[in-house]
Structures are given as C-alpha cells and as structure tokens.
Backbone as JSON Lines, residues from 0, in Angstrom:
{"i":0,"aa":"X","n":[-23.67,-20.33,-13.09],"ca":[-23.35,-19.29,-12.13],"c":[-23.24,-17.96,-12.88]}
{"i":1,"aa":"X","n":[-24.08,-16.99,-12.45],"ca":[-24.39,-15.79,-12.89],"c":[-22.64,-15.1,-12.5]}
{"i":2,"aa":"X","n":[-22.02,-14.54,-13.47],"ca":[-20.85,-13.19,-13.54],"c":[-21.33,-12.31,-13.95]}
{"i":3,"aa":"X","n":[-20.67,-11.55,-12.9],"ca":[-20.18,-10.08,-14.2],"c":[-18.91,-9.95,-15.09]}
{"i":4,"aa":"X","n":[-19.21,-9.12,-15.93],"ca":[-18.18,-9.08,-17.11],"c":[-16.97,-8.13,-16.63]}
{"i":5,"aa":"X","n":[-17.12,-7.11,-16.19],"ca":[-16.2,-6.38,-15.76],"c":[-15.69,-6.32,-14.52]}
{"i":6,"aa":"X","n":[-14.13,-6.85,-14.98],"ca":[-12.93,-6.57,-13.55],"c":[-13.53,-5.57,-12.47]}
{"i":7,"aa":"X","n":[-13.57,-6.51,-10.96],"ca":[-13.9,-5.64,-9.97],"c":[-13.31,-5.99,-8.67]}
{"i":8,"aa":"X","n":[-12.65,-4.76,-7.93],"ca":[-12.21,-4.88,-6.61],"c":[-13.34,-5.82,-5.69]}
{"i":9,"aa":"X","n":[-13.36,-6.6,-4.84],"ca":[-14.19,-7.03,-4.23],"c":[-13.77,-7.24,-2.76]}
{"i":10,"aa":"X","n":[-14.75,-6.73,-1.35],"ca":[-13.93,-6.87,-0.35],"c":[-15.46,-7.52,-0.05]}
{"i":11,"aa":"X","n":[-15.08,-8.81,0.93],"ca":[-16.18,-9.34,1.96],"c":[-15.8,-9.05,3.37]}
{"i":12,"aa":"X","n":[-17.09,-8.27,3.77],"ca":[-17.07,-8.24,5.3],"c":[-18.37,-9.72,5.98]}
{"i":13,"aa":"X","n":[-17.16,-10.72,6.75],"ca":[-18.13,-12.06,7.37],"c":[-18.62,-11.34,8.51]}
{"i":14,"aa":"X","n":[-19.76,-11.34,8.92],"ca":[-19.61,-11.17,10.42],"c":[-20.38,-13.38,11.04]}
{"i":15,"aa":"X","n":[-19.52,-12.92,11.64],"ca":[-19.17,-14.86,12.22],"c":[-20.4,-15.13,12.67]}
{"i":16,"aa":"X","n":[-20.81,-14.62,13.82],"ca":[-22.17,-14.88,14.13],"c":[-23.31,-15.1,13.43]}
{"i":17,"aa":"X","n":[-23.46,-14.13,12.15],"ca":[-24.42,-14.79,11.67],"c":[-24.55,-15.43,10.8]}
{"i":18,"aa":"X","n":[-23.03,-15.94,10.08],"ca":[-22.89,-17.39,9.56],"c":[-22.89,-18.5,10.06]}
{"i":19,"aa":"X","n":[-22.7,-18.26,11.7],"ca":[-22.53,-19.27,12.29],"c":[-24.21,-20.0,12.51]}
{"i":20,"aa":"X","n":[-24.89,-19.26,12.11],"ca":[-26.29,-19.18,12.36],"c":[-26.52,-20.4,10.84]}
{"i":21,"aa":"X","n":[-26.37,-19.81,10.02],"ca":[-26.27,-20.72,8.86],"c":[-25.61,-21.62,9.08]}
{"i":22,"aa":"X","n":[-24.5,-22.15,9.25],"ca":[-24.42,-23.06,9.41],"c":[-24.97,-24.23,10.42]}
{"i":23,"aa":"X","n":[-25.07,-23.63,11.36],"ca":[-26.26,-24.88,12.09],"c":[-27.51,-24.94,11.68]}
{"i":24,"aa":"X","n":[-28.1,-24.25,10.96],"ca":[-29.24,-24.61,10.18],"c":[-28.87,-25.3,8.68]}
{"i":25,"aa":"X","n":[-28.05,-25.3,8.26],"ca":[-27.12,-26.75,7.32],"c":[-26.56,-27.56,7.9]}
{"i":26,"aa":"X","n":[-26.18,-27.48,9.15],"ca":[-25.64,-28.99,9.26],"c":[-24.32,-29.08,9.15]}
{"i":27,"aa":"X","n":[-23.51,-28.28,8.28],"ca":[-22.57,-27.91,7.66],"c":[-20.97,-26.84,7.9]}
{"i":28,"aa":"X","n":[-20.15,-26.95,8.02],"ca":[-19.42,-25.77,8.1],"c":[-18.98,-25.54,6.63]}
{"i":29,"aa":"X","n":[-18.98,-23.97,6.66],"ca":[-18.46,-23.12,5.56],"c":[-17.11,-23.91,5.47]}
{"i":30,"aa":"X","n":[-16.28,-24.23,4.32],"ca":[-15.17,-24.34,3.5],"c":[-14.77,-23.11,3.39]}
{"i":31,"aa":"X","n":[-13.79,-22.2,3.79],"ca":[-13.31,-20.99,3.52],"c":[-12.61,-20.75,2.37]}
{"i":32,"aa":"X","n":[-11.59,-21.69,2.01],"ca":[-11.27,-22.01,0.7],"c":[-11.88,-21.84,-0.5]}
{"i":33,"aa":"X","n":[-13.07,-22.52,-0.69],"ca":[-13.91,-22.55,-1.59],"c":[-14.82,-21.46,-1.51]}
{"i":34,"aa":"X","n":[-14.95,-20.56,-0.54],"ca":[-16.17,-19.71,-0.67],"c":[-15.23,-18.39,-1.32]}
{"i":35,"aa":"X","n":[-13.88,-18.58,-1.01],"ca":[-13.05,-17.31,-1.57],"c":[-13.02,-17.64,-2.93]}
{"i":36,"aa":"X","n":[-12.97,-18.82,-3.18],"ca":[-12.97,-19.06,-4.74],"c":[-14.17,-18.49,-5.17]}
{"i":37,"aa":"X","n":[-14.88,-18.97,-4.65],"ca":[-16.96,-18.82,-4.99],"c":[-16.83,-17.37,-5.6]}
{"i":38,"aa":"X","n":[-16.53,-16.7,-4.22],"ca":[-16.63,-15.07,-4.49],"c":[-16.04,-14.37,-5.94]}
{"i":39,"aa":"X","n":[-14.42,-14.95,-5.78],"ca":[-13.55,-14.29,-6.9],"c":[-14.1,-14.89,-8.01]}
{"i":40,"aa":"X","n":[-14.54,-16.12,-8.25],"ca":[-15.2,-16.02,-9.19],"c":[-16.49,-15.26,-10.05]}
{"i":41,"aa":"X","n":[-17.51,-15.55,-9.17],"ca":[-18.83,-14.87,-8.94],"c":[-18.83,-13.29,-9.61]}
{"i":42,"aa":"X","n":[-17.4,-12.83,-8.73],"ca":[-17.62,-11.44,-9.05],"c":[-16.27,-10.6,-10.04]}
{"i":43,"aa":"X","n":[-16.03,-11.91,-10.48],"ca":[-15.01,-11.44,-11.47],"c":[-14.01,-10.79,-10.94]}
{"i":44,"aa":"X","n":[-13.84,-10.85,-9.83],"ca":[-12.73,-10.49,-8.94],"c":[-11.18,-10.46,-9.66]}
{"i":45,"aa":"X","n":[-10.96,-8.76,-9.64],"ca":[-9.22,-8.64,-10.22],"c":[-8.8,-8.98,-8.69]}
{"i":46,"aa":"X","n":[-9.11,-8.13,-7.36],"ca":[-8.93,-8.44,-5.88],"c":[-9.7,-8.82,-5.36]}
{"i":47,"aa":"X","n":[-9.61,-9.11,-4.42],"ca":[-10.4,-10.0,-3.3],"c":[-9.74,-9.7,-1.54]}
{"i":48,"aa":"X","n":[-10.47,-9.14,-0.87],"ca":[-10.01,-8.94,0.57],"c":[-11.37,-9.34,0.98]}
{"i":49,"aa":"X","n":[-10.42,-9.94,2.01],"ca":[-12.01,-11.15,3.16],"c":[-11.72,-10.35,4.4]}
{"i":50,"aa":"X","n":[-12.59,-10.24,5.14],"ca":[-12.66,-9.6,6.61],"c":[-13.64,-10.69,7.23]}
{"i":51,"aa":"X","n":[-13.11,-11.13,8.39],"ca":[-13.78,-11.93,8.98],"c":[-13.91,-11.55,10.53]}
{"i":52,"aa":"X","n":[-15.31,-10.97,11.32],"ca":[-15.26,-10.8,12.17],"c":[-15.79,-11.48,13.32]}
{"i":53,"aa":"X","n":[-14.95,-11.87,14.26],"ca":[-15.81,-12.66,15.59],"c":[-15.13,-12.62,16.8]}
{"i":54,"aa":"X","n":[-16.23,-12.52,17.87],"ca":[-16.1,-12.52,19.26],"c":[-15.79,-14.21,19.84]}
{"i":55,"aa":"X","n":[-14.53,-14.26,20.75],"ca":[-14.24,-15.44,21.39],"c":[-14.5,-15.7,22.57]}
{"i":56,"aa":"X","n":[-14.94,-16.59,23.47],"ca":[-15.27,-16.6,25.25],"c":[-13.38,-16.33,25.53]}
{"i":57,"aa":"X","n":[-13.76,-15.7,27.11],"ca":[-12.72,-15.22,27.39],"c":[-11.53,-16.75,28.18]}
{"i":58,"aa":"X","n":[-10.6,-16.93,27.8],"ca":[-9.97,-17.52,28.52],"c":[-10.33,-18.24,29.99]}
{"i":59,"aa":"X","n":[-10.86,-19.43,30.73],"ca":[-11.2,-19.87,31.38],"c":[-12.3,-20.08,31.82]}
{"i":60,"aa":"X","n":[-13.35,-19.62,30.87],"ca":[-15.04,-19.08,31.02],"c":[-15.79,-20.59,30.46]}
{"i":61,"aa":"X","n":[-15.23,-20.95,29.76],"ca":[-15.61,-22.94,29.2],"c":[-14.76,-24.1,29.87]}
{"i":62,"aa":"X","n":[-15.24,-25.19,30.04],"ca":[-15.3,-26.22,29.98],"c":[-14.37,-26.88,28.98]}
{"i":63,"aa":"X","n":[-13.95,-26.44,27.63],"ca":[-13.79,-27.32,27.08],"c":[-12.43,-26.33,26.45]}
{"i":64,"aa":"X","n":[-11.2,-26.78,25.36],"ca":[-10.38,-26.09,25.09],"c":[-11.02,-25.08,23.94]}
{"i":65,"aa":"X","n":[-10.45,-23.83,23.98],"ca":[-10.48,-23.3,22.76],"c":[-9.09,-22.99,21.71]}
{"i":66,"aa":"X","n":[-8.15,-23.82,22.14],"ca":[-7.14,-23.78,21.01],"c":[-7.23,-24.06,19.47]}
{"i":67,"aa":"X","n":[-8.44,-24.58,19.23],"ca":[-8.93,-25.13,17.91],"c":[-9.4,-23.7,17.49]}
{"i":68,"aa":"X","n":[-10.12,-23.06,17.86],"ca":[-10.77,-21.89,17.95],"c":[-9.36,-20.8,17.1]}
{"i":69,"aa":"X","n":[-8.4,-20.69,17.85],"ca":[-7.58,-20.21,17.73],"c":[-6.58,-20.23,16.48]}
{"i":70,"aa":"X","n":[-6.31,-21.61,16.24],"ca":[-5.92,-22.51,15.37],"c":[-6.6,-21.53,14.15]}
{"i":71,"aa":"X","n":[-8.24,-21.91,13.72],"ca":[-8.51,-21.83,13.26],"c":[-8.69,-19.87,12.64]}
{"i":72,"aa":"X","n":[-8.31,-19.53,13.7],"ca":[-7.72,-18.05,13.38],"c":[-6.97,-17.68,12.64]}
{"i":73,"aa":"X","n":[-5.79,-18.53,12.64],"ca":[-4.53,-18.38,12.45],"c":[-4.85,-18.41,10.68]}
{"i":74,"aa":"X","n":[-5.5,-20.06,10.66],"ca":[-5.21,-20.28,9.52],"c":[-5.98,-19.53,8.13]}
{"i":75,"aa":"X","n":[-6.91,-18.7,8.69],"ca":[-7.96,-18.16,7.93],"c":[-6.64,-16.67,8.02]}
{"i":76,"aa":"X","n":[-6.12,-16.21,8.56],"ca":[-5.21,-15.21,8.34],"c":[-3.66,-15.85,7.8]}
{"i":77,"aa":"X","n":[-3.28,-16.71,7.99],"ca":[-1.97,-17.49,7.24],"c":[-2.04,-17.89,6.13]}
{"i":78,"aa":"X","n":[-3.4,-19.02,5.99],"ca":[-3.32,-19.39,4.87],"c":[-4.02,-18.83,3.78]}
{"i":79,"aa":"X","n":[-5.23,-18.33,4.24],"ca":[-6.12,-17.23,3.03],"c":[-6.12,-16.06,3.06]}
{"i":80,"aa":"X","n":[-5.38,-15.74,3.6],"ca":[-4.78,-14.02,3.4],"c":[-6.0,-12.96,4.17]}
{"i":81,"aa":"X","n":[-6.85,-13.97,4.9],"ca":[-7.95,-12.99,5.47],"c":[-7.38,-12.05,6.52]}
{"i":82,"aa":"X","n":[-8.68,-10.89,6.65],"ca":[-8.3,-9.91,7.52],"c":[-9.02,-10.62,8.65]}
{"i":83,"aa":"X","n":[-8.38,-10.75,10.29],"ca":[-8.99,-11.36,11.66],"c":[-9.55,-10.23,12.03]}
{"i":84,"aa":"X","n":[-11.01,-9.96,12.88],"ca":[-11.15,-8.92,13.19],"c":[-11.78,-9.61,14.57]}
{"i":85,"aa":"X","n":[-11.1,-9.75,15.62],"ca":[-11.83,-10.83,16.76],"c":[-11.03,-9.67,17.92]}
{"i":86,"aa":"X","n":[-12.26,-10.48,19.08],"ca":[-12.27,-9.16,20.15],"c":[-12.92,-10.29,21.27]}
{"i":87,"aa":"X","n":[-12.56,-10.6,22.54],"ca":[-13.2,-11.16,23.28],"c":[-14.29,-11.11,23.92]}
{"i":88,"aa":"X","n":[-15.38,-11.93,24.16],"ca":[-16.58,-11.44,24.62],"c":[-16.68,-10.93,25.9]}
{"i":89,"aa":"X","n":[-17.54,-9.8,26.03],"ca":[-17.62,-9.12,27.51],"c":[-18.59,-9.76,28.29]}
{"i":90,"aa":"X","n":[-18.15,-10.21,29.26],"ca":[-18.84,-10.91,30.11],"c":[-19.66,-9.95,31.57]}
{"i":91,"aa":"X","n":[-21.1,-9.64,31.18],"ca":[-21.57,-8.4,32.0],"c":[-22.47,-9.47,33.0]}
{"i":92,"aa":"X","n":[-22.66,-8.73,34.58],"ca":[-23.19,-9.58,35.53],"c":[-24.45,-8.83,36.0]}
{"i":93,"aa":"X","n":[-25.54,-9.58,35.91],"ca":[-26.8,-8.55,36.18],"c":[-26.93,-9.52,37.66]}
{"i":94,"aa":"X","n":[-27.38,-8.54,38.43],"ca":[-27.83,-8.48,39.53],"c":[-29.15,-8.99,40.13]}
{"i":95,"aa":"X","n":[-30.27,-9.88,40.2],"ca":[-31.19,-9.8,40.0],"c":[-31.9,-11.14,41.76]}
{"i":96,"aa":"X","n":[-33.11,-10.66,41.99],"ca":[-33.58,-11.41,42.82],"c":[-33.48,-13.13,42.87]}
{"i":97,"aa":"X","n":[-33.2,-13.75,41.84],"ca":[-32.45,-14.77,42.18],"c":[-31.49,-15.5,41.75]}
{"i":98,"aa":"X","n":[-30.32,-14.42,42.32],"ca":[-28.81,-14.83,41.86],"c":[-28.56,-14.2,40.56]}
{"i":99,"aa":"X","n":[-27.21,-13.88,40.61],"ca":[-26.53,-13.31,39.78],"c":[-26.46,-13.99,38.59]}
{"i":100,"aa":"X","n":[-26.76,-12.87,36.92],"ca":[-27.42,-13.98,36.1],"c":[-25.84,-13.2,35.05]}
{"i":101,"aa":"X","n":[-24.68,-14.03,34.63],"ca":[-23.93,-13.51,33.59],"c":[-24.41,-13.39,32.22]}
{"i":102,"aa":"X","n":[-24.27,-12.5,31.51],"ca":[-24.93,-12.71,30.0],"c":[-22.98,-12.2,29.34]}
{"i":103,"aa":"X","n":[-22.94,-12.75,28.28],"ca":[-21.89,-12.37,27.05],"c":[-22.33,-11.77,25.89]}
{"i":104,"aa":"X","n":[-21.81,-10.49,25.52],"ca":[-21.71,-9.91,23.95],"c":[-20.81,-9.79,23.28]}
{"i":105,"aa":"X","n":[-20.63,-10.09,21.9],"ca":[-19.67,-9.92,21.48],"c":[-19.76,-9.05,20.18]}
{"i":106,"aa":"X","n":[-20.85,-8.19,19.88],"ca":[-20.96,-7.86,18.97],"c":[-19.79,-7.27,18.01]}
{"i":107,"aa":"X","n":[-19.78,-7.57,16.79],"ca":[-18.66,-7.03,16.0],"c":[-19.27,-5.83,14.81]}
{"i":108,"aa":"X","n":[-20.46,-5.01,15.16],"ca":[-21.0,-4.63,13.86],"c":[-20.26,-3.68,13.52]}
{"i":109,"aa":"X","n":[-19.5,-2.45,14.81],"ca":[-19.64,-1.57,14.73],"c":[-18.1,-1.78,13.92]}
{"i":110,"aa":"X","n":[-17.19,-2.69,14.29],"ca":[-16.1,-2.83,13.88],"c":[-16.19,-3.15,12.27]}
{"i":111,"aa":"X","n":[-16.66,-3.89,11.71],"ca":[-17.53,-4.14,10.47],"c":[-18.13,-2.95,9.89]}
{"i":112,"aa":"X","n":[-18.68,-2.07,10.18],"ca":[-19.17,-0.58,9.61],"c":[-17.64,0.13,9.31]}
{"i":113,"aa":"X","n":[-17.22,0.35,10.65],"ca":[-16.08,1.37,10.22],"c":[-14.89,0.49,9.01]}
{"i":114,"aa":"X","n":[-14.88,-0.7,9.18],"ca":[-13.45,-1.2,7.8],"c":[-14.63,-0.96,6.47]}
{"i":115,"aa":"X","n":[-15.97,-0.81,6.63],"ca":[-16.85,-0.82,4.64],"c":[-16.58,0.72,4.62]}
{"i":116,"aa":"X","n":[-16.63,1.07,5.59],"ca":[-16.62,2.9,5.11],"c":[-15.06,3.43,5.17]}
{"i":117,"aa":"X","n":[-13.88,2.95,6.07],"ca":[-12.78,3.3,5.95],"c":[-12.05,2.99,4.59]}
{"i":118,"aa":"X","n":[-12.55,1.69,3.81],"ca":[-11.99,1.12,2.67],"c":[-13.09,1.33,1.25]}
{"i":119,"aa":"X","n":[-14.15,2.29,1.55],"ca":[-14.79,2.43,0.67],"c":[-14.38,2.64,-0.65]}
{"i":120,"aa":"X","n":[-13.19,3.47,-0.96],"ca":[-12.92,3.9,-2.27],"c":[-11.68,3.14,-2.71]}
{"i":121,"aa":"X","n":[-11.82,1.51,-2.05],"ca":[-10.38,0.79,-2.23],"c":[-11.51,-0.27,-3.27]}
{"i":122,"aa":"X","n":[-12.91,-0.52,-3.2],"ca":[-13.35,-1.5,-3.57],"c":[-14.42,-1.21,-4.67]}
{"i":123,"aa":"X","n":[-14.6,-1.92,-5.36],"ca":[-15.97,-1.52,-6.21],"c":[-17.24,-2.28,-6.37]}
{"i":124,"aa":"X","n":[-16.99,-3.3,-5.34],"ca":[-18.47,-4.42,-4.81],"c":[-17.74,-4.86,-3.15]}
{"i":125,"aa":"X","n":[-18.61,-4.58,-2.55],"ca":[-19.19,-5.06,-1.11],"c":[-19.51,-6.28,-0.91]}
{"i":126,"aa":"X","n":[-19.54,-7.33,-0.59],"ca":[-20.34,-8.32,-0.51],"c":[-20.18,-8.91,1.55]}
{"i":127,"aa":"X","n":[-21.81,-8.45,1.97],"ca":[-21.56,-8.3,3.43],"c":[-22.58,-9.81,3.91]}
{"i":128,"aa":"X","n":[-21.63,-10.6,4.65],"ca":[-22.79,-11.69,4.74],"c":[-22.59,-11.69,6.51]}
{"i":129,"aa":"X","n":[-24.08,-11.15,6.75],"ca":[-24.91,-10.66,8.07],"c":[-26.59,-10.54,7.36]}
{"i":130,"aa":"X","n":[-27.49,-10.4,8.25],"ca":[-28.38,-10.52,8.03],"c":[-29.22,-9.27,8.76]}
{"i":131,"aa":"X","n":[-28.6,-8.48,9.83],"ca":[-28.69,-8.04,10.38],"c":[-29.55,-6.55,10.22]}
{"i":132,"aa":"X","n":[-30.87,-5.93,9.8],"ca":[-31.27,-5.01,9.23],"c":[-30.78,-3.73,9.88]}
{"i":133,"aa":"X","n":[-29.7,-4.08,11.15],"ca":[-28.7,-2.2,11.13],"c":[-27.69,-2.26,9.98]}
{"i":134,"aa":"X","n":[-27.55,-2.99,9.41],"ca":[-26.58,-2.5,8.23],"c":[-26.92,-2.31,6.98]}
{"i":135,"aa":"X","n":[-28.4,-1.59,7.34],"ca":[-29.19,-0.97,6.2],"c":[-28.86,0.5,5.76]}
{"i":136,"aa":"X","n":[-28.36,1.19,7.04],"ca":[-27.57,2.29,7.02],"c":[-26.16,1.99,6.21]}
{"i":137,"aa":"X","n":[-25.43,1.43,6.41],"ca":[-24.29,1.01,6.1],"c":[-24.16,0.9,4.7]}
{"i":138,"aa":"X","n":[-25.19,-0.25,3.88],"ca":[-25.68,-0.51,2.99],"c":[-25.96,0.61,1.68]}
{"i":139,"aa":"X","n":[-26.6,1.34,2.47],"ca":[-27.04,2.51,1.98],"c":[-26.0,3.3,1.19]}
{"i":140,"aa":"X","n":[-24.7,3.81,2.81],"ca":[-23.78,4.86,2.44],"c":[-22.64,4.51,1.28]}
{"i":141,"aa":"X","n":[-22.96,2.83,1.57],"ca":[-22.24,1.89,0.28],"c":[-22.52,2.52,-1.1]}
{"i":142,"aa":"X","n":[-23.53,2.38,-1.25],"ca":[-24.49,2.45,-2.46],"c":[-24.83,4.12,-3.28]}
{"i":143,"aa":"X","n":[-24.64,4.74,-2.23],"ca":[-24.56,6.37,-2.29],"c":[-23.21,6.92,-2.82]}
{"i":144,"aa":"X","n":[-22.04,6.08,-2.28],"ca":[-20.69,5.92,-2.6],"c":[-20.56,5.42,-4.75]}
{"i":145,"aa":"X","n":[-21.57,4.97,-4.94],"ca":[-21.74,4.4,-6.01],"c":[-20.73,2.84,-6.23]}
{"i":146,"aa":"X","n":[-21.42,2.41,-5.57],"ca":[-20.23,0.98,-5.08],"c":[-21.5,0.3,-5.38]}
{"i":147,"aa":"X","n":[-21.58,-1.0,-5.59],"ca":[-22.53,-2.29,-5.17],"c":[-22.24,-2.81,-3.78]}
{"i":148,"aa":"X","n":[-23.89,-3.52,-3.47],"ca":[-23.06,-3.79,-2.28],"c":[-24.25,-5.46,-2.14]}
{"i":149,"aa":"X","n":[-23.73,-6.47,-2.21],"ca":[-24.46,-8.05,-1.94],"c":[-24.33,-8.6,-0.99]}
{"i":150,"aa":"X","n":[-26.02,-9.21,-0.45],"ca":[-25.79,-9.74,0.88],"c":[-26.23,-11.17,0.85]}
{"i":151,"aa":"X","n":[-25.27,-12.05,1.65],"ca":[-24.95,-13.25,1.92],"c":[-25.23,-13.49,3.34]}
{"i":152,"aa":"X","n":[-26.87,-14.19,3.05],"ca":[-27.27,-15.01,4.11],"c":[-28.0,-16.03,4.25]}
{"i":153,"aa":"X","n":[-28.89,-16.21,5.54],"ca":[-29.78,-17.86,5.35],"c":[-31.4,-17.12,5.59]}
{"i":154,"aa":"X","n":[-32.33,-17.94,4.49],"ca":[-33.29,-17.31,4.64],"c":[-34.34,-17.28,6.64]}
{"i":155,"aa":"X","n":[-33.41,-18.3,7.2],"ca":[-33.42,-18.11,8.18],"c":[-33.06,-17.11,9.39]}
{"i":156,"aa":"X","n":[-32.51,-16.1,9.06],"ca":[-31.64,-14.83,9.85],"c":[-31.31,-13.71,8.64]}
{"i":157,"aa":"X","n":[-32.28,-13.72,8.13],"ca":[-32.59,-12.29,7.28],"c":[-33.34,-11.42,7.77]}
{"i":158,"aa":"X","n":[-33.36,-10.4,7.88],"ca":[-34.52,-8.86,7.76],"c":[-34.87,-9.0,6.35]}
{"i":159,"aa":"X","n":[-35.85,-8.54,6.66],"ca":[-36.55,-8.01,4.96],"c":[-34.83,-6.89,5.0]}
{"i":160,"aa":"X","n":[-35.64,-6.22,5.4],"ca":[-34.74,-4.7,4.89],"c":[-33.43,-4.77,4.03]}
{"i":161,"aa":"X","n":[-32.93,-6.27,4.75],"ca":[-31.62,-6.38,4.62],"c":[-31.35,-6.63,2.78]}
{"i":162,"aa":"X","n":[-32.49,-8.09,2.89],"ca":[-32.77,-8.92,1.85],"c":[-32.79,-8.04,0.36]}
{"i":163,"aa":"X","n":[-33.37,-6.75,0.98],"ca":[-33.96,-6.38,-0.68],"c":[-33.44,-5.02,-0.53]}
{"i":164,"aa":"X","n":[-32.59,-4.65,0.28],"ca":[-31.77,-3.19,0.12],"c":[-30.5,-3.16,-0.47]}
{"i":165,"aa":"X","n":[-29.84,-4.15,-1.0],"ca":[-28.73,-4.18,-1.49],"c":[-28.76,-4.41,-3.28]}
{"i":166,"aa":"X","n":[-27.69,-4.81,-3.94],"ca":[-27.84,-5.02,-5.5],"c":[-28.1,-6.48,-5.69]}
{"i":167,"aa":"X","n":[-28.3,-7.26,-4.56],"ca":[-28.4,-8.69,-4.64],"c":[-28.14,-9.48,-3.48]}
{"i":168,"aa":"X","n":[-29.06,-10.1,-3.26],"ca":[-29.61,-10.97,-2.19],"c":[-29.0,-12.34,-2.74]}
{"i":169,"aa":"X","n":[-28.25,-13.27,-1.53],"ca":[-28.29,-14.62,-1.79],"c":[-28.17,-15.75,-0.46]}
{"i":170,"aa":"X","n":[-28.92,-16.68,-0.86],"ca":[-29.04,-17.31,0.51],"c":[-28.29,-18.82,0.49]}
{"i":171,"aa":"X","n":[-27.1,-18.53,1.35],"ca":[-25.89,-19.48,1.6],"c":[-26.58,-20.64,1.81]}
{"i":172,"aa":"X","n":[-27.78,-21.03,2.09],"ca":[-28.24,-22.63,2.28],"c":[-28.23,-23.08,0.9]}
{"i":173,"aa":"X","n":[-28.36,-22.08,-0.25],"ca":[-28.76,-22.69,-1.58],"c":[-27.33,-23.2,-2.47]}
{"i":174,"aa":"X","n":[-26.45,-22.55,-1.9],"ca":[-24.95,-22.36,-2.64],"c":[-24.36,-23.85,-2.68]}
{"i":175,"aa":"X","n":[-25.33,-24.96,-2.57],"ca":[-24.51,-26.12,-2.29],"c":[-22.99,-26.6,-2.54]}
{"i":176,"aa":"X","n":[-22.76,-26.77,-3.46],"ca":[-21.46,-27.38,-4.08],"c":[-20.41,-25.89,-4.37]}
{"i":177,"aa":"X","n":[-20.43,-24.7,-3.97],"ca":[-19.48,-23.86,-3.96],"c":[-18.87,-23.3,-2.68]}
{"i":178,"aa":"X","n":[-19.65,-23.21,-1.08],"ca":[-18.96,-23.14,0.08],"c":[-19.09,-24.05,0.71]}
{"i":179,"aa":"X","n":[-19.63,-25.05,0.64],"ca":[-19.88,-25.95,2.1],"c":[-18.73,-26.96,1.91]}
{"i":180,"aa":"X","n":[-18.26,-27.13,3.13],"ca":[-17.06,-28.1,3.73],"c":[-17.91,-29.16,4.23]}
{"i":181,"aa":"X","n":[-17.18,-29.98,5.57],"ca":[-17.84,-31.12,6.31],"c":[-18.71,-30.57,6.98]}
{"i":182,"aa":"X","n":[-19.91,-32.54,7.44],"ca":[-20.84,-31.76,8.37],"c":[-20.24,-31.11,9.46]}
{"i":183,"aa":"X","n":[-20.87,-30.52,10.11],"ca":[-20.93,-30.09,11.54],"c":[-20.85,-30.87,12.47]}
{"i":184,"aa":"X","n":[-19.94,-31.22,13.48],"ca":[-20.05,-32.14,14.58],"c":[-19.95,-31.04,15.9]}
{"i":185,"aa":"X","n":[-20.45,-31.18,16.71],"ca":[-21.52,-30.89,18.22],"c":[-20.38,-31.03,19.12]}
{"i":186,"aa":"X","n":[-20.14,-30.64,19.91],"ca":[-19.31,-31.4,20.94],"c":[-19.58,-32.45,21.73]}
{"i":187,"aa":"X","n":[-20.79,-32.3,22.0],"ca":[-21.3,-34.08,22.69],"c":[-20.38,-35.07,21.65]}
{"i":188,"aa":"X","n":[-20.89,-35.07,20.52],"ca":[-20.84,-36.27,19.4],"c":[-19.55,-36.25,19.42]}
{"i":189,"aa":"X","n":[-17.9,-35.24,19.61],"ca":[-16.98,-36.12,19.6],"c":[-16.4,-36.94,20.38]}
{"i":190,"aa":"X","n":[-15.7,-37.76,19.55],"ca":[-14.72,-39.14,20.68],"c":[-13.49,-38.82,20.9]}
C-alpha cells in the first residue's frame, strides 16, 4: 500500500449514493471501520474527518421499516466520530396523461460542495468518493487552494473528468481486503 511520508490533515466527503452504487456492483457492503482505518493509513493521516452524505425515503413512503436505516446513522456518528449529513428525499408529483407519476430526489452534492470549500483551509488532502463529473468544479477550487484532492470510486459510475482531474484516482472494487464488510443481502432474501 502506497503512503505518503508527510503528516496530513485528511477530510473524506462520502456521498452515499454513489457508493451505494459500488456496492451493489460488489455484492458487498462497505465496513466503515476499516475504510477509516484504510484512509488514515493510506494518507498518513495526523486527522481524519469523515462526512457522510445521504438522502432517506420520507417516513411512511415504504413498505418495509427504516429503523435500521437510522440505527445505522447513529452509529456511523456515535461510534466513528463521522459527520451525518442526511436530508429526506423530496417526493415531487408529475402530472401526466396516464396518472400521476411520483419521482424522489435526494441529491446531496450541493451540501457536499459547500462543507470541501467551508473547511478548505482545515485540511491538506480531500479524498471525495462520488463519481459524479459536477465535482470537477469543486475539484478544481480544491486544487487551486493548493490542497490535494483523491477520488474514490467504481469503475462502474465514474466520469472520465472525474477519474483523471484529481491527484489520484482509485477504484473501491479493487480495495479488497481494506473496506469491504459482509455480502450484501436484498430484502427479498431475508428471513
């Protein structure tokens, strides 16, 4: 495993969605535990601040409970000291010739832009795992800042732009034995 030599602030901005993307193309859920290790190691981390951002369905909109959901909030802010950055999804109703069609967004980018640029001069490596080629701008003002800035994704839900605009590209399907937890189970499949 490639380090650097010199002590560095390190903040990760997750955006959920498009890890969540990786992980169903592994099979796998992220270990949060171990990927904070991954990082502080990786990057020689004196600090380490995790930001984790994601949109939840709104209260009564599923079928099924989301207290696990919740749970699992908690513990990524209790037990690993992460920052929660969650916002419920807006549920918009289009109108259309046959029957009313609901769609949900939950985007978190913009919330994710403003904590890399509000905390810019708290950190001295970025490490943003999205895939998303609007945070090429972002990326950029990182980098202009004279900061590093590394992106963490699946070669499946990359932009070019994204891939090769930062100080280093890496793709979470390859990271075997440093983030991945248990497989993934479906909700059909539990008992």
């Amino acid at each position: 495993m490639m380090r650097t030599h010199q002590k560095n602030r390190v903040y990760v901005f997750i955006d959920a969605a498009n890890s969540w993307q990786a992980q169903k193309a592994k099979g796998k859920m992220f270990d949060y535990q171990k990927l904070k290790t991954f990082l502080k190691e990786k990057f020689n981390a004196l600090e380490i601040k995790i930001f984790y951002y994601t949109a939840y369905p709104a209260k009564g909109t599923r079928d099924y409970n989301m207290d696990g959901r919740h749970k699992f909030f908690t513990y990524l802010k209790k037990e690993l000291k992460f920052i929660v950055r969650k916002k419920e999804l807006k549920r918009i109703v289009t109108h259309g010739t046959e029957g009313d069609f609901v769609q949900e967004k939950g985007n978190m980018d913009v919330e994710m832009t403003i904590d890399a640029m509000q905390y810019v001069n708290k950190y001295d490596s970025a490490a943003l795992f999205t895939g998303d080629s609007d945070f090429l701008a972002l990326i950029t003002y990182i980098k202009n800042k004279g900061k590093k800035v590394y992106i963490f994704s699946s070669k499946n839900n990359i932009s070019q732009e994204l891939r090769t605009g930062g100080d280093g590209y890496f793709d979470v399907l390859t990271l075997e034995e440093y983030i991945w937890g248990r497989e993934l189970k479906y909700r059909g499949e539990r008992s």
